[in-house]
C-alpha positions as CSV (number, residue, x, y, z in Angstrom):
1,X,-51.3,20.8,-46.8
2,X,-50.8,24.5,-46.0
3,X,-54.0,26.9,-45.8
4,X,-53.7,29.7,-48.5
5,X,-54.9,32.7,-47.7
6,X,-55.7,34.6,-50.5
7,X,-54.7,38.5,-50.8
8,X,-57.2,42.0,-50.3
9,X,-56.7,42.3,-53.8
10,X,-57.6,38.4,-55.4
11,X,-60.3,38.3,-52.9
12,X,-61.8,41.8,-54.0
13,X,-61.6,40.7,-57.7
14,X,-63.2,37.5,-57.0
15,X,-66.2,39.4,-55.6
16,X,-66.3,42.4,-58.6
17,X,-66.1,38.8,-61.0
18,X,-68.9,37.7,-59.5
19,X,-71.5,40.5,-59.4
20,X,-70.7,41.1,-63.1
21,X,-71.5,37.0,-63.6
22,X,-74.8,37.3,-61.8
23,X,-75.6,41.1,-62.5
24,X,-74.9,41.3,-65.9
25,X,-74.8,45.6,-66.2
26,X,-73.7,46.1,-63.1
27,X,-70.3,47.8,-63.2
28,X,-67.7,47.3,-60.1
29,X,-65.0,49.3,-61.3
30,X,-66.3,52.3,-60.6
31,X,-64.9,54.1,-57.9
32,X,-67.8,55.3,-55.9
33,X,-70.4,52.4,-56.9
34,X,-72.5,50.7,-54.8
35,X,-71.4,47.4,-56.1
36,X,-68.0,48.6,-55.5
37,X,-68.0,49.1,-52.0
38,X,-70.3,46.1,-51.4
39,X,-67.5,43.9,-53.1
40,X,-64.3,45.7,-51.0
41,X,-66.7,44.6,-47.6
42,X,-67.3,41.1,-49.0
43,X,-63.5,40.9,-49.7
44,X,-62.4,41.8,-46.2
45,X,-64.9,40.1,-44.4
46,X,-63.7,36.8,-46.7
47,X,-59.8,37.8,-45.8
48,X,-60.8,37.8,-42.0
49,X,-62.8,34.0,-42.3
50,X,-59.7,32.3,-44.0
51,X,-57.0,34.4,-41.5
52,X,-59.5,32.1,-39.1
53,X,-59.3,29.1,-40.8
54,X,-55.4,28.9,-41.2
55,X,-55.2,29.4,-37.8
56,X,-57.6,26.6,-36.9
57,X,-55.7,24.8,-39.6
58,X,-52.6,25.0,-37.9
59,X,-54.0,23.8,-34.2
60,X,-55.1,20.3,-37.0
61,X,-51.3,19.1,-35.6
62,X,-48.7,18.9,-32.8
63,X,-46.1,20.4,-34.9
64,X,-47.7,23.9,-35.3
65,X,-50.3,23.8,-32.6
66,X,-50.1,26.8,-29.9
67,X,-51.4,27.3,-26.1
68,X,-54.3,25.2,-25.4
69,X,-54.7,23.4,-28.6
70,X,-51.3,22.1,-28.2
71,X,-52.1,21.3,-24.4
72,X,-55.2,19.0,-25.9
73,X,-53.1,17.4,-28.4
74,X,-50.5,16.6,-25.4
75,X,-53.4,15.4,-23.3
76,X,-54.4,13.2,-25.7
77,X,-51.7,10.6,-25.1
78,X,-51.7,11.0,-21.5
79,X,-48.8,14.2,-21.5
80,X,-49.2,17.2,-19.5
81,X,-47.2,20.2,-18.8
82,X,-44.4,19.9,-16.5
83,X,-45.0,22.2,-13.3
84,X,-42.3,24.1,-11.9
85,X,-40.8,21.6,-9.2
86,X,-38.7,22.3,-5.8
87,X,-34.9,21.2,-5.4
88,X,-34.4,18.6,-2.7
89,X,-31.2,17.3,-1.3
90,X,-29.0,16.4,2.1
91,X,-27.2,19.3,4.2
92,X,-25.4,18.5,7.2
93,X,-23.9,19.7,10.6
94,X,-23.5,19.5,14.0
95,X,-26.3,19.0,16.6
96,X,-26.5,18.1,20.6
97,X,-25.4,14.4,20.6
98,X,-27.6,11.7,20.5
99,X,-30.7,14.2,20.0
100,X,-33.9,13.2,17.8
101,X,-35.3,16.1,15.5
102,X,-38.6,16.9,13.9
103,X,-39.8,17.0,10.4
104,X,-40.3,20.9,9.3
105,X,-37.2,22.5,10.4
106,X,-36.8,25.7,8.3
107,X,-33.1,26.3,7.0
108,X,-32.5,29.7,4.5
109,X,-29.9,30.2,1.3
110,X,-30.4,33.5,0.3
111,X,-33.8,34.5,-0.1
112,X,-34.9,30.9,-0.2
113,X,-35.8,28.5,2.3
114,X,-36.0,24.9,3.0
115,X,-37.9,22.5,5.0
116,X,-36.5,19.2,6.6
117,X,-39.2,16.2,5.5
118,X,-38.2,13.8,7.8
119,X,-36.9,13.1,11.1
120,X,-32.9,13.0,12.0
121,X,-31.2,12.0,14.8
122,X,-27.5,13.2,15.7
123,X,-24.7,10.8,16.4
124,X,-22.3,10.0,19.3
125,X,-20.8,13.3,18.2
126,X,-23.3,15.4,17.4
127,X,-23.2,15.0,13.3
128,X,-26.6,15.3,12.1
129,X,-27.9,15.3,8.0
130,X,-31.4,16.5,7.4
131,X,-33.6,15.4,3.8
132,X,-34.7,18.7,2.7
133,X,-36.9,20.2,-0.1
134,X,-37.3,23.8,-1.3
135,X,-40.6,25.7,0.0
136,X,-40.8,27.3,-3.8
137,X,-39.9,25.8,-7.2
138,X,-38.0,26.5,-10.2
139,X,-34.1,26.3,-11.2
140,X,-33.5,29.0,-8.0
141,X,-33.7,26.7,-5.4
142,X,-30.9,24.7,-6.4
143,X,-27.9,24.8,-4.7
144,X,-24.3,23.5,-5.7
145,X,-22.3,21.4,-2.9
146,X,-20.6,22.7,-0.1
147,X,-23.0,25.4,0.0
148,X,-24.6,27.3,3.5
149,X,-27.6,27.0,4.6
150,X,-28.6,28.5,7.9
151,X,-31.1,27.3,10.6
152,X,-34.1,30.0,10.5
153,X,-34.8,30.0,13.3
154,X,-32.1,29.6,15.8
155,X,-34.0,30.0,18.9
156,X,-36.6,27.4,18.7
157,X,-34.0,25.0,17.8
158,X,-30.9,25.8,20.5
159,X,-29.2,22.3,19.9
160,X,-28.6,22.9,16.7
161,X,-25.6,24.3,14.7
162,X,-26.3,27.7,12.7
163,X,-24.8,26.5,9.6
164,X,-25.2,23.6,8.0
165,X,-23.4,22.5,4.7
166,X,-25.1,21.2,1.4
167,X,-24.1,17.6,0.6
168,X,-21.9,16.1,-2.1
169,X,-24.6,16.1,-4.3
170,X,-26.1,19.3,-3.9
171,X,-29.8,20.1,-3.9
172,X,-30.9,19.2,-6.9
173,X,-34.7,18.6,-9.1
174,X,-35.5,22.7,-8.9
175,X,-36.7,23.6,-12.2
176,X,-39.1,25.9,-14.0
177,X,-42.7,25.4,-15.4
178,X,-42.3,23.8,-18.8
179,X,-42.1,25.7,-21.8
180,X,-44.2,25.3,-24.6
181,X,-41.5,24.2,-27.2
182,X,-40.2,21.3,-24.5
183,X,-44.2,20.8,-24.1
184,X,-44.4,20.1,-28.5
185,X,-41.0,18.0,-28.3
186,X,-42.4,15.9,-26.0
187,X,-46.2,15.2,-27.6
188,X,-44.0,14.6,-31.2
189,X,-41.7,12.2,-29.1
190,X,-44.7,10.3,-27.9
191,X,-46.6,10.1,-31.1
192,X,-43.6,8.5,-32.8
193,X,-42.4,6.4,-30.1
194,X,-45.3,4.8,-28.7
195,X,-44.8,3.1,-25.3
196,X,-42.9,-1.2,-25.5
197,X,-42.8,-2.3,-22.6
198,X,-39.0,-1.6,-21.9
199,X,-37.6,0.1,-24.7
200,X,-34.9,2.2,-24.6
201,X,-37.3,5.4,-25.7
202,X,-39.7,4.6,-23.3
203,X,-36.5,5.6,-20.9
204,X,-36.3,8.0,-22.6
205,X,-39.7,9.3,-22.1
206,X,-39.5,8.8,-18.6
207,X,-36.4,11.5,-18.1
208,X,-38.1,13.6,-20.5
209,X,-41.3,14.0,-17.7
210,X,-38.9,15.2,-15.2
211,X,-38.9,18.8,-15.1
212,X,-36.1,20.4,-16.0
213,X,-34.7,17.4,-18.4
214,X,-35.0,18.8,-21.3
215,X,-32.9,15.8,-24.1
216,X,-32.1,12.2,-22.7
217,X,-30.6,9.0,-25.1
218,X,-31.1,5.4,-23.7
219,X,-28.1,3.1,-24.5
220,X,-27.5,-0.3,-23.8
221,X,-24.5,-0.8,-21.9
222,X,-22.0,-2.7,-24.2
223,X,-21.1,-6.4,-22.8
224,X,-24.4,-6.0,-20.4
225,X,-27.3,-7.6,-21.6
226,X,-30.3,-6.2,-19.7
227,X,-28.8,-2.7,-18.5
228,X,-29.1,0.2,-20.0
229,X,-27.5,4.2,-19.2
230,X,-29.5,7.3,-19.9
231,X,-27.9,10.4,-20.7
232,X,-29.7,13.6,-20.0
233,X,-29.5,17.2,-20.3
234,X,-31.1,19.7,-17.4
235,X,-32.6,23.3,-18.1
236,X,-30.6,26.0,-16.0
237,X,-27.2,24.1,-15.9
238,X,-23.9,25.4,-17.3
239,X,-23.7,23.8,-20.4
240,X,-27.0,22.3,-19.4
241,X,-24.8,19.0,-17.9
242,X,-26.5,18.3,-14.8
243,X,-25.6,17.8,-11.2
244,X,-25.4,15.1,-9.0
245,X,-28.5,15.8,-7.5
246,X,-30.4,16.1,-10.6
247,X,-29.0,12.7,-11.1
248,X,-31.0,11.7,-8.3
249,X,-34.1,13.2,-9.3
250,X,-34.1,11.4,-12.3
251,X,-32.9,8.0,-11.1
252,X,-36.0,8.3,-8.9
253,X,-38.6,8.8,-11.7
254,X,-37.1,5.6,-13.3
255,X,-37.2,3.6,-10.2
256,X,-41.1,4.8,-10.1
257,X,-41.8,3.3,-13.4
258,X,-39.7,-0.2,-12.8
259,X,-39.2,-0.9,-16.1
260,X,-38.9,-4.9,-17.2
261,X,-34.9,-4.0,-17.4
262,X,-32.0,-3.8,-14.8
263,X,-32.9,-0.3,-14.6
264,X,-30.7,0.2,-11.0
265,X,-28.6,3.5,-11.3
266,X,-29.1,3.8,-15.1
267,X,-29.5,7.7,-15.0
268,X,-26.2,9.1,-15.9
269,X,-25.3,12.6,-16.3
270,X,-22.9,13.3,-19.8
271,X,-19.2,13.9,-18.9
272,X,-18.8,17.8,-20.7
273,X,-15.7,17.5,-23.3
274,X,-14.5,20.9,-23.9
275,X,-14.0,22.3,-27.6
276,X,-11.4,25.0,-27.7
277,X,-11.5,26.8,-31.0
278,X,-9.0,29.2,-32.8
279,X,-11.1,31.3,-35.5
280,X,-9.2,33.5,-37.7
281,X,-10.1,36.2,-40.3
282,X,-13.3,37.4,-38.7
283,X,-14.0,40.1,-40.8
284,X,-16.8,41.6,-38.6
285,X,-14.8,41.1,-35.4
286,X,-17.4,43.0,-32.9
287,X,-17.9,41.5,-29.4
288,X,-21.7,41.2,-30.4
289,X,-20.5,38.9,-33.2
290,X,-18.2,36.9,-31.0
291,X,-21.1,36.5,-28.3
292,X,-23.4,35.5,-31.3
293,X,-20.9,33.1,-32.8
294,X,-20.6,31.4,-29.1
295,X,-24.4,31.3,-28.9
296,X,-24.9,29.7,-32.1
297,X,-22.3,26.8,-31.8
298,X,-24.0,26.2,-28.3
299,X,-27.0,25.4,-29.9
300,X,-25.6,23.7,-32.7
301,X,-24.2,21.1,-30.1
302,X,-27.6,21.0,-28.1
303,X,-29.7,20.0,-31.7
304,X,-27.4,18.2,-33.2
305,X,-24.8,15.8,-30.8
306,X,-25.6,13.2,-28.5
307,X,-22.7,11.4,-26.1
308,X,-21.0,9.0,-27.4
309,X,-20.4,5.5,-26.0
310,X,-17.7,2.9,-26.5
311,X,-19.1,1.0,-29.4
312,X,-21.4,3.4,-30.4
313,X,-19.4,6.7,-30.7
314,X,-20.7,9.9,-31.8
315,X,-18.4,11.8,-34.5
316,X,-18.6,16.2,-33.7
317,X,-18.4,17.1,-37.7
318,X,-16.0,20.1,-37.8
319,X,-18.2,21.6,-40.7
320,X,-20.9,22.0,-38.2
321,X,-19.0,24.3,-36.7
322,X,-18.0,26.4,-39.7
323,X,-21.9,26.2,-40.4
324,X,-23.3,27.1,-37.0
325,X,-20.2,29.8,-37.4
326,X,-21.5,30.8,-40.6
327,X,-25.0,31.4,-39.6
328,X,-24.4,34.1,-36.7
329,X,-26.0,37.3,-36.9
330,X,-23.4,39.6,-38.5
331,X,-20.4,37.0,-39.5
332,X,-19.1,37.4,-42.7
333,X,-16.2,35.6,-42.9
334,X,-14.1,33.9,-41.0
335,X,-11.2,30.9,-41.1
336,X,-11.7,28.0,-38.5
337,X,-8.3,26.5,-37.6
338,X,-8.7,24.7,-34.6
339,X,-10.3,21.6,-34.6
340,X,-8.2,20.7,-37.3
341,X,-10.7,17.6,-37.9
342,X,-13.5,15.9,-36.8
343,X,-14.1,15.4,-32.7
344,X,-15.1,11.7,-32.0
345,X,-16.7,11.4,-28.2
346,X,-16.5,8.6,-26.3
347,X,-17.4,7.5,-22.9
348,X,-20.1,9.9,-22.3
349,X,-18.7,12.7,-23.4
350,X,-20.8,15.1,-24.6
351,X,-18.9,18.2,-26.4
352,X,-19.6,22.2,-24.5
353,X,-18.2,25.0,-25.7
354,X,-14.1,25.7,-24.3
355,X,-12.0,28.2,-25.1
356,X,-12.2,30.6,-28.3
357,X,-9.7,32.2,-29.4
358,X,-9.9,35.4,-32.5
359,X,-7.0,35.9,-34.2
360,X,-6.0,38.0,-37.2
């Protein structure tokens, strides 16, 4: 039940109502009476109390806790914000032959750097790959595949190429200290999904303590008793579909908790199914409208789709697009034409936003 917080004004009369109950004569409504300005102090100092109390109210529960009241409600079933965490991945390149190097070889991107954490030896023909991790954290230090990293410092390390390339699978895992609305998802999650010894949330809630996953859905693979998939979503992606070395991140945190399942390679990341859309009639046609109207159906797939599996497919309502359409800042009307109907996904598919086109 909400805390009511009663006005200046109710509280003041409650006050002037009760020194004429328990002063009989006394007179509050004078302006300039003692009794007067005893019962406008009383008010506000009441007004300031229950301001207090609905806050303290409000820190009663998960769903409208704040800052470290929401922190103790998390800690309470063992959940704990997600610290900002380093990307980590394989880069290769061409050594000295047959030459065995060190942990803690420093290699730069930019104006980040990265530190080999184990030992590599190059081949026959001088191909080497080095493990490497980020020296800072957050979604900065990933890096997409194919991409340079230097050696930092060339001279202590003569045998070894300058440039080195960033695997297939990039470097993945880097993401930012957990915000407080992925922090409440997370302690809600928990409370209604208590942990079963193998359940598919309890995957679930696995992905979700990675940082940087920020939605995951456990399925069981159809025709495969015992093995399951989970789809995720990963904070600082396009379209929030995450890489191949994210993948790998995640996988690891599931091999960590050795569920009672098959649970091998069960970290999958959605496939993106573009949505092209043709809107016509916009009536406020602005580019701040049209960047709105992108933003809004963005988040309308985040909240509301999951992928879609064969057997258990997920059906894209074309009204939710009108709605989340609808609801931008500044849109007042408009004429959806393309989808024509409803988008069913399939196969992991997950839906991003493709192409939009305005017409008249």
């Amino acid at each position: 039940m909400a805390w009511n917080i009663r006005s200046l004004a109710d509280a003041s009369s409650r006050v002037r109502g009760a020194f004429r109950q328990y002063m009989p004569g006394t007179d509050s409504a004078l302006k300039n009476n003692f009794v007067t300005v005893t019962g406008k102090v009383l008010a506000g100092l009441a007004h300031e109390f229950e301001l207090r109390m609905a806050y303290l109210a409000k820190q009663l529960f998960a769903r409208t806790a704040t800052g470290s009241f929401l922190a103790l409600h998390a800690s309470d079933v063992g959940i704990y914000r997600k610290p900002a965490a380093p990307a980590s991945g394989t880069i290769s390149g061409l050594a000295t032959p047959s030459m065995t190097f060190p942990a803690g070889i420093r290699f730069a991107s930019g104006t980040q750097t990265y530190v080999s954490v184990t030992p590599a030896t190059s081949g026959l023909y001088g191909a080497v790959a080095f493990s490497v991790q980020a020296e800072a954290t957050g979604s900065q230090t990933n890096r997409d595949a194919d991409g340079i990293l230097t050696v930092s410092d060339p001279v202590l390390w003569p045998d070894l190429q300058e440039e080195f390339l960033v695997g297939s699978d990039g470097l993945g895992g880097g993401a930012d200290i957990e915000d407080t609305d992925s922090l409440r998802t997370r302690v809600l999650f928990r409370k209604r999904n208590p942990p079963g010894g193998g359940r598919l949330t309890d995957y679930e809630g696995i992905v979700l303590d990675v940082p940087g996953a920020i939605k995951a859905w456990a399925f069981r693979r159809p025709l495969s008793p015992g093995f399951v998939a989970v789809f995720f979503l990963f904070k600082g992606r396009p379209n929030l579909i995450p890489t191949a070395g994210d993948v790998l991140v995640v996988q690891a945190a599931i091999d960590a908790e050795r569920l009672i399942r098959v649970d091998d390679s069960v970290a999958v990341a959605p496939t993106p199914r573009p949505i092209d859309l043709v809107i016509n009639g916009l009536a406020n046609d602005t580019a701040t409208v049209r960047d709105a109207i992108e933003t809004a159906i963005t988040a309308m797939f985040f909240e509301k789709c999951r992928p879609g599996i064969p057997g258990y497919t997920f059906t894209l309502s074309r009204s939710w697009i009108t709605e989340a359409i609808s609801q931008a800042s500044g849109e007042k009307r408009h004429v959806l034409s393309l989808p024509l109907d409803d988008v069913t996904l399939t196969n992991g598919e997950f839906p991003v936003l493709g192409s939009v086109t305005y017409g008249a």
